[in-house]
C-alpha positions in Angstrom: 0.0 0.0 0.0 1.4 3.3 -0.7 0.7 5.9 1.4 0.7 10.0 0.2 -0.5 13.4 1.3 -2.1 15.4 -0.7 -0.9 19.1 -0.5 -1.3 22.7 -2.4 0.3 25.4 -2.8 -2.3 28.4 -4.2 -3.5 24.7 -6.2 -0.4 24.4 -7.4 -1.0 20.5 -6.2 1.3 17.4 -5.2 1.2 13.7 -3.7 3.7 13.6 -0.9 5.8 10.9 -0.4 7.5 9.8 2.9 11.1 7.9 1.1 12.9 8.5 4.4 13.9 4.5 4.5 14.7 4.8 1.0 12.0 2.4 -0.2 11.3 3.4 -3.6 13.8 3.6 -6.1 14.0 5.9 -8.8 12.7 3.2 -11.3 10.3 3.0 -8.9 9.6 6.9 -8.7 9.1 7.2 -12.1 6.7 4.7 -12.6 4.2 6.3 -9.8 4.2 9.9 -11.1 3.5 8.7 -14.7 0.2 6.4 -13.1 -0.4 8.3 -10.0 -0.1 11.8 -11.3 -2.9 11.4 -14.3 -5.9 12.6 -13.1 -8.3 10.8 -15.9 -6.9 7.1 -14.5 -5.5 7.9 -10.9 -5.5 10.6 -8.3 -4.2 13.2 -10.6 -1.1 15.8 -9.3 1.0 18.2 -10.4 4.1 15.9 -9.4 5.0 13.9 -6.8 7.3 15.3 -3.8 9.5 13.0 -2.4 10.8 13.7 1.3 14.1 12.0 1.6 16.9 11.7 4.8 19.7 14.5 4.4 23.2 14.7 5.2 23.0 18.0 5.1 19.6 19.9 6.0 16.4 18.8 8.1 15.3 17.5 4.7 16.0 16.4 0.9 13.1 17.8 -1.5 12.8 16.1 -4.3 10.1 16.8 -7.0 9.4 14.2 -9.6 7.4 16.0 -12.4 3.8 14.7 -13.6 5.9 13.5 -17.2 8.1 11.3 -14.7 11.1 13.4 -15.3 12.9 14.8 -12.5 13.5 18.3 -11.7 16.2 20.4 -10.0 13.6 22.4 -8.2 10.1 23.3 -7.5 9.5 26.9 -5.5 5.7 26.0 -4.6 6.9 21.8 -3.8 9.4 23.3 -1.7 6.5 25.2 1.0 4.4 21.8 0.2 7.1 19.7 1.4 7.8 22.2 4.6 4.3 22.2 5.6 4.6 18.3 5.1 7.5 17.9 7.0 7.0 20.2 9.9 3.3 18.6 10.3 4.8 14.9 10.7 7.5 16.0 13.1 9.8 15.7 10.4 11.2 19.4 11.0 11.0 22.1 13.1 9.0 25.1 12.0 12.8 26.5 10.8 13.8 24.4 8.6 16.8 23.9 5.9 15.7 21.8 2.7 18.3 20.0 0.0 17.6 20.0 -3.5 18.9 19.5 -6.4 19.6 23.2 -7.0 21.1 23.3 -3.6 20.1 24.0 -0.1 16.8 26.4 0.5 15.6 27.5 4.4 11.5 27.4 4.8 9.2 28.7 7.7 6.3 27.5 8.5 3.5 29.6 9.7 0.0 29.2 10.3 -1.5 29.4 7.2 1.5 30.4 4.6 5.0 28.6 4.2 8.3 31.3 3.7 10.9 30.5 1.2 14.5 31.7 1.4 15.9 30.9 -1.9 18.7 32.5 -1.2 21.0 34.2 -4.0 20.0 34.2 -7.5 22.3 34.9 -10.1 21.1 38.1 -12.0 24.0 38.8 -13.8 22.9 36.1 -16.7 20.1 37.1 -16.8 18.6 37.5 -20.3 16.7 41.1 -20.4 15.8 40.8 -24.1 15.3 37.9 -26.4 13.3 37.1 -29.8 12.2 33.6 -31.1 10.5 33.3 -34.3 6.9 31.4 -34.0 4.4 30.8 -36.6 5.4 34.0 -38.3 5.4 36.1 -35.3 8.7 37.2 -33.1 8.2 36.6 -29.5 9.5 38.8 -27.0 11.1 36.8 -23.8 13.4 37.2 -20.8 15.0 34.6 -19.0 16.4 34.3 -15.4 17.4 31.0 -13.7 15.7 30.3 -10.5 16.9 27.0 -9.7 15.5 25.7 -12.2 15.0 27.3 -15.9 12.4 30.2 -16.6 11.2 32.7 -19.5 8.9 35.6 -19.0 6.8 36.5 -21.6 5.0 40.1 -21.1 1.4 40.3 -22.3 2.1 44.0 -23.5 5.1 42.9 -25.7 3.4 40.2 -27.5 0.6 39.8 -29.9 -1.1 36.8 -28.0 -5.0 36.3 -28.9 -6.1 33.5 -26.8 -5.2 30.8 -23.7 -4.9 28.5 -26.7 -2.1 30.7 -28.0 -0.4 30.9 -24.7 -0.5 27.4 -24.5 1.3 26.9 -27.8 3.7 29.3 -27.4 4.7 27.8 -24.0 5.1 24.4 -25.7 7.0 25.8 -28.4 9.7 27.5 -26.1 9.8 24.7 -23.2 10.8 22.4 -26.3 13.0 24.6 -28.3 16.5 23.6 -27.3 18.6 25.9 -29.3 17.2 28.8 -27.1 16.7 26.7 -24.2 19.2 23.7 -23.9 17.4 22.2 -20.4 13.7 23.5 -21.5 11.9 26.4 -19.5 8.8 27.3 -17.6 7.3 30.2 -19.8 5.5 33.0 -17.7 2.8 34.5 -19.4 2.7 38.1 -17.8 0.4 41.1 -16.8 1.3 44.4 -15.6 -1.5 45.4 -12.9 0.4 48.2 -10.7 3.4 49.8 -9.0 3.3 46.9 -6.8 1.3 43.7 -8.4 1.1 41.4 -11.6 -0.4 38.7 -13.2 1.1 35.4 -13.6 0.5 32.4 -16.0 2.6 29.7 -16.1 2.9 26.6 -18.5 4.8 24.6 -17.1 8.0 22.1 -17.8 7.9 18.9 -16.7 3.8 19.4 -16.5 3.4 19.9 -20.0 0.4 22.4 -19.1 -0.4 25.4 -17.2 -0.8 25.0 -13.7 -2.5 27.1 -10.9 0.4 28.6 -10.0 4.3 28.1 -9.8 6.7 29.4 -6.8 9.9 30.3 -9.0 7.7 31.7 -12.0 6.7 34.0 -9.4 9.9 34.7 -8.6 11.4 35.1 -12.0 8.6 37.4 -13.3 9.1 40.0 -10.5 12.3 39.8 -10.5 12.5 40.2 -14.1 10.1 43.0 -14.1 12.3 44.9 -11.4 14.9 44.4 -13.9 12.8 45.9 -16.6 10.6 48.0 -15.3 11.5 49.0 -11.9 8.9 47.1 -9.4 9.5 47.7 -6.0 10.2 44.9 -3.3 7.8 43.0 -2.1 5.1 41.9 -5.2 2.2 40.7 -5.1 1.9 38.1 -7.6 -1.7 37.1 -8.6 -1.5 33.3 -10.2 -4.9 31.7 -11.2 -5.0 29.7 -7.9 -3.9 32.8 -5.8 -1.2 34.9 -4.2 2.3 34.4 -3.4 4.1 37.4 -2.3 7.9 37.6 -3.7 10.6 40.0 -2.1 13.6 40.7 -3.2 17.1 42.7 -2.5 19.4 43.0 -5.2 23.5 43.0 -4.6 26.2 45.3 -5.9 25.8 46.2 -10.0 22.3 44.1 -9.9 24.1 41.3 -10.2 22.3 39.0 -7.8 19.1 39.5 -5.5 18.1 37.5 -2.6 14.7 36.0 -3.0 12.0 35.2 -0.6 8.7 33.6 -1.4 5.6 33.1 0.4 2.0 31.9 -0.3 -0.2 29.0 1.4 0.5 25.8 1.4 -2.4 23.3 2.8 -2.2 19.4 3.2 -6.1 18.6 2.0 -5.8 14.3 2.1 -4.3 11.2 3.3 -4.4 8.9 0.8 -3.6 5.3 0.2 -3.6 3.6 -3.0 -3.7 0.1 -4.2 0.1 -0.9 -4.9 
């Protein structure tokens, strides 16, 4: 029988896996996030998290994305896996987190998980870049927060419909001369001195998704690069608000990141091996 927790952050949703005895292997891993992440045959996720023993943090995060593939981080996993952790006594309400894109500290509060993602690199950052799609040039940024990300604005780009966002996110998570690992694509909306609109398609999901952690992070950070947003943002994704802030270094040539939204377990579930 194998045993998961469903959480969400701002319906950004995963199964949660307890692998601290190291019981499933990654054969193993793959196998249940291609079955158990369809929602038409199974339970249906986003991905699965995997919480893991570490050697060096409370916890190892890992995310294995709904298309079985593995990824180096997940912004929204990493307050799902927090509120997971710290709820089974796994880790105090402070608590360090390994990934793949190195180590992150979390906080949990009562309703809302905090995210120190520490430094990001700024510096490669990508504040102007064209692709050519179905006869149109597409306007996109880029910034690496652990794991790849473009921003699209909606005011740069002739887009006419979701279905067009769609494509155009498929067409530039798969185009590896621009993007050698794939990206998330951000579709975004300018609201105010102090908020936008967020929608993400996302790698790994092959879709759009309620919301994503380090889109929201990439997009205001981006659009402090671009167009001067002040620290903190409000970030409105279809399945709500995380709040991003930000400080950059010397030259803006990195920024320290912290993000923050809800994050709510919802189900145990068990499922037939």
């Amino acid at each position: 029988m194998i045993k998961y927790t469903k959480v969400n952050g701002n319906g950004n949703n995963f199964l949660v896996l307890n692998n601290w005895d190291n019981e499933y292997d990654d054969v193993q891993l793959r196998t249940m996030a291609l079955g158990h992440c369809n929602v038409k045959t199974s339970i249906g996720a986003d991905g699965i998290l995997v919480v893991e023993k570490s050697d060096i943090a409370d916890i190892k995060m890992r995310i294995i994305n709904r298309n079985g593939l593995e990824g180096e981080m997940c912004g929204n996993g990493a307050r799902c896996a927090a509120r997971y952790a710290y709820n089974k006594n796994m880790a105090p309400e402070k608590m360090t987190m390994e990934t793949m894109a190195g180590i992150v500290k979390a906080q949990v509060f009562k309703d809302t998980v905090m995210l120190d993602l520490g430094a990001v690199n700024t510096k490669d950052a990508i504040l102007h870049g064209t692709a050519e799609y179905k006869g149109k040039t597409i306007i996109y940024h880029y910034l690496y927060v652990g794991v790849p990300h473009a921003v699209v604005y909606l005011h740069q780009n002739e887009i006419a419909s979701i279905a067009e966002m769609k494509d155009i996110g498929e067409y530039l998570d798969g185009n590896r001369e621009i993007f050698s690992e794939g990206a998330n694509v951000n579709f975004v909306k300018l609201l105010d001195s102090e908020s936008i609109d967020v929608t993400t398609y996302e790698r790994g999901v092959d879709d759009f998704t309620d919301s994503c952690g380090t889109g929201s992070c990439a997009s205001a950070v981006i659009t402090a690069l671009k167009f001067g947003i002040q620290s903190p943002v409000t970030v409105q994704n279809p399945g709500g608000i995380n709040m991003v802030s930000f400080k950059f270094g010397q030259n803006n040539e990195e920024c320290l990141v912290e993000l923050e939204g809800k994050a709510v377990c919802s189900a145990e579930i068990e499922m037939i091996d």
